[in-house]
C-alpha positions, -999 to 999 in steps of 0.1 A, spaced: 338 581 186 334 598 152 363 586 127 397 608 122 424 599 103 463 615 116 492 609 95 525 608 108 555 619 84 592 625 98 617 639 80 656 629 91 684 651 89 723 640 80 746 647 105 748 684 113 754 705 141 753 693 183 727 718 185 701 706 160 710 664 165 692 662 198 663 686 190 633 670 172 601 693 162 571 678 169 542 697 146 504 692 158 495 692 196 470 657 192 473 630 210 494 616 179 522 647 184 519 647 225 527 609 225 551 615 200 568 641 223 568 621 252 585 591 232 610 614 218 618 625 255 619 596 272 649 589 246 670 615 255 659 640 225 649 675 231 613 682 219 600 708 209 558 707 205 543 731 180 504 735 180 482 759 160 455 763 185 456 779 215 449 740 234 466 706 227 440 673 224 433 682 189 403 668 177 398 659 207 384 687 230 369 686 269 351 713 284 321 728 306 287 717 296 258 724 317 283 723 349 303 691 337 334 681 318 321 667 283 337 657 252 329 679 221 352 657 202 364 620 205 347 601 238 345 565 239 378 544 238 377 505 244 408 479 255 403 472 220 422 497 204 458 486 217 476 516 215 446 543 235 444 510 259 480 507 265 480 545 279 450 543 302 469 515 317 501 535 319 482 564 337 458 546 357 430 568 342 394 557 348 365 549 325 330 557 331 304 545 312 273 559 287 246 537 296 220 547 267 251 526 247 227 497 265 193 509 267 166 486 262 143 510 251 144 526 212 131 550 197 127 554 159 117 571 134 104 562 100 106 576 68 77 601 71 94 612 102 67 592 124 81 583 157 81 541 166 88 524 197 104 488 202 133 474 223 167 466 217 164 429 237 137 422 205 157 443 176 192 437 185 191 402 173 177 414 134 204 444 134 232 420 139 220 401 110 215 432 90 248 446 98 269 414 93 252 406 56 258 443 49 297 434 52 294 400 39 322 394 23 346 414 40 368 389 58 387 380 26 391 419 18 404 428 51 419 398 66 442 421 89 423 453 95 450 470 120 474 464 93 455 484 63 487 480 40 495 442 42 480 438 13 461 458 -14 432 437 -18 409 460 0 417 491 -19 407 469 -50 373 469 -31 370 498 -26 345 508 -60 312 518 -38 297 541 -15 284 531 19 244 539 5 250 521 -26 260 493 -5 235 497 21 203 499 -5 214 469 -24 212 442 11 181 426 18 165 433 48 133 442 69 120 477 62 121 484 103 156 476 106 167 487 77 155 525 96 173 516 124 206 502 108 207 536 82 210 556 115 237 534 131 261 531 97 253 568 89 265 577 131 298 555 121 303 572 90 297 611 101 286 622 67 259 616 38 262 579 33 270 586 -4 305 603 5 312 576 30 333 541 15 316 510 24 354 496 28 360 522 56 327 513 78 340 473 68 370 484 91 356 495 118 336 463 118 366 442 113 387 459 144 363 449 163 364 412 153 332 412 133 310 419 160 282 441 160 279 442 198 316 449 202 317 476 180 289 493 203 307 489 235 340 505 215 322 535 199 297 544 226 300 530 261 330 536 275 350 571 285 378 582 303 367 597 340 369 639 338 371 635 296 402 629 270 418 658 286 426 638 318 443 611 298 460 638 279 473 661 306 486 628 317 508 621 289 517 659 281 531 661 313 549 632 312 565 643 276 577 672 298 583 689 263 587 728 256 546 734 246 543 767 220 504 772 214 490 794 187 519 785 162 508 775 130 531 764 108 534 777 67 562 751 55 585 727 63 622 722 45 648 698 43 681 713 46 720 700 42 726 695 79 690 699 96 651 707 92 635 740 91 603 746 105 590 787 93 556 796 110 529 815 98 545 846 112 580 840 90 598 826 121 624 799 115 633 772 139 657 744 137 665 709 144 679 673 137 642 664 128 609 670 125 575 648 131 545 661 113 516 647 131 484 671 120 453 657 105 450 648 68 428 675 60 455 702 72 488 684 53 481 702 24 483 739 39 515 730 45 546 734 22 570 708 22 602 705 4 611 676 -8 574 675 -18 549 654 4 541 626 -12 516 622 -45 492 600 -22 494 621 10 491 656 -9 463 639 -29 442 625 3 447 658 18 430 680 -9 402 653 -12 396 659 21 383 637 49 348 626 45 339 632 80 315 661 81 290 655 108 275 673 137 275 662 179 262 680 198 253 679 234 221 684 248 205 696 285 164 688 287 147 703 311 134 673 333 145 635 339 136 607 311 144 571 319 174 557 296 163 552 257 183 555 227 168 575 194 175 567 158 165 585 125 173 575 94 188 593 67 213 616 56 192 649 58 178 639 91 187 664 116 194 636 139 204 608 130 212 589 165 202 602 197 227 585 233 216 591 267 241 604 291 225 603 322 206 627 345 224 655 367 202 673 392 172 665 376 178 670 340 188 648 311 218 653 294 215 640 258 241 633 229 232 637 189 250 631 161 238 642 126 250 636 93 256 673 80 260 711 95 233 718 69 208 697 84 208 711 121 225 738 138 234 723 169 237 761 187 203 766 181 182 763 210 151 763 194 163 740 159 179 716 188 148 714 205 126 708 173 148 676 166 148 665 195 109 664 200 106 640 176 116 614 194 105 631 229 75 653 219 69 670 253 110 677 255 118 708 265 156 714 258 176 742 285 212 740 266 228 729 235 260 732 222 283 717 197 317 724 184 317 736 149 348 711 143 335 718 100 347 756 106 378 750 127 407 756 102 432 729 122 
């Protein structure tokens, strides 16, 4: 899936009142807050679970498309990421898998926009290579990637951009197309916002391996959507839900934490656990202060800007994958997500809201056709996640 970063802060009351010690706040309704609920619960606290929207999951979002549950946020999960892994196991959810993550067939497209054909079995080999001297050097950096703060070393790396980084290793014009497309889908912005460092992490997680990252970002999704592994946990967290409750500020008192929402309400408790995404943090007042770097990251915002957006044609196509390079390209990779009753349901991810809009039929279709020129497109509709104030 498309990077998001969540960052957990909990304040801790002294002792107060047998009221507030066994109530804890949770604040944000991701999977980060829900699990935290449910943690909190199965410890004998009593949770309460604030969320601004009117849904939990976040940036993570199911719903109907075309007559099926999708994902209009984060899909693909892999029993490489412990912690997502740990709770399909506990569930017994099911995956299901995207096979244009493995189609043999690719379609690109030049600089001039002309479309190319070739196969992965022949390219696959030359992207690898691409992609691994592209992070050359990186072991040392980021010995322990699922441990970021082990050591500083990477942050002392951290000095370019992902294209500055990109147009300064050698390689093959052809696959130098193809790999701009595939960094520029990891990154989910102009590959001049994006830190190399960042992309070198998602390679590392996933053991150096170009192959592996593939099967973790693209192939594989829980059965029925995120929701299904969400309801899962929400219901096991068995905490008291409120929807639609943003929150304005968040203070430390003598003997407990106040919580006041947007509307002026106050609520209580022995502690609270912040868990809304970095780019919300700093609508929030807290006092003590949030922390210089937290309050800081927040303004600057996440880099993450990009579109997805999925896709109904109006007839069957055999399995391909599509990749155009560059960060105004409207799309920059193109996944196959199967056929249902005779039509092709696509997925595309671009690099910017400015360079398609993925609700318009007729914009959706024009992008689409060049890499399928006689496609005809029925639906299209992505969430406008850039616009979402949560």
């Amino acid at each position: 899936a498309a990077a998001s970063v969540l960052v957990g802060t909990t304040a801790r009351a002294t002792p107060g009142t047998a009221q507030d010690a066994d109530h804890v706040i949770v604040i944000g309704g991701g999977f980060c807050g829900v699990t935290a609920a449910r943690e909190l619960r199965h410890r004998g606290y009593r949770v309460t679970l604030l969320e601004a929207r009117n849904r939990l999951g976040g940036r993570t979002f199911t719903s109907d498309f075309a007559g099926q549950q999708v994902d209009f946020g984060g899909t693909w999960i892999h029993w490489l990421q412990p912690h997502v892994w740990s709770e399909v196991r506990r569930y017994g959810v099911g995956l299901e898998e995207t096979l244009g993550a493995v189609a043999d067939r690719m379609i690109y497209l030049d600089r001039a926009g002309k479309r190319r054909e070739t196969t992965t079995t022949e390219q696959w080999p030359r992207i690898e290579k691409a992609v691994f001297d592209l992070f050359d050097g990186g072991y040392p950096i980021m010995p322990r990637p699922a441990e970021p703060f082990a050591d500083d070393t990477w942050i002392k790396s951290d000095t370019g951009s992902l294209r500055q980084k990109i147009d300064a290793t050698a390689m093959p014009e052809d696959v130098r197309l193809i790999l701009d497309a595939l960094i520029l889908t990891w990154g989910n912005a102009p590959a001049d916002q994006v830190s190399w460092v960042d992309m070198l992490r998602w390679y590392a997680l996933c053991g150096y391996n170009l192959t592996v990252v593939n099967d973790a970002v693209a192939r594989y999704h829980v059965a029925g959507g995120t929701k299904a592994l969400l309801d899962a946990i929400a219901a096991d967290a068995a905490a008291d839900v409120r929807l639609s409750t943003p929150i304005s500020s968040i203070r430390q008192l003598e003997d407990s934490v106040e919580v006041i929402t947007e509307t002026g309400e106050k609520l209580r408790a022995g502690a609270v656990v912040c868990a809304v995404p970095l780019n919300v943090l700093a609508d929030i007042e807290f006092s003590p202060a949030l922390s210089a770097a937290k309050a800081t990251a927040s303004k600057q915002r996440h880099a993450g800007q990009g579109t997805k957006v999925h896709i109904l044609l109006d007839k069957a196509y055999d399995n391909f994958s599509g990749w155009g390079p560059g960060d105004k390209a409207p799309i920059n990779f193109l996944l196959w997500e199967g056929i249902h009753e005779g039509k092709t349901h696509l997925i595309a991810f671009g690099p910017s809201a400015e360079t398609l809009d993925m609700n318009d039929v007729g914009a959706v279709q024009e992008a689409v056709r060049a890499f399928l020129p006689d496609a005809t497109v029925s639906a299209a509709y992505g969430y406008e996640w850039n616009v979402d104030p949560y």
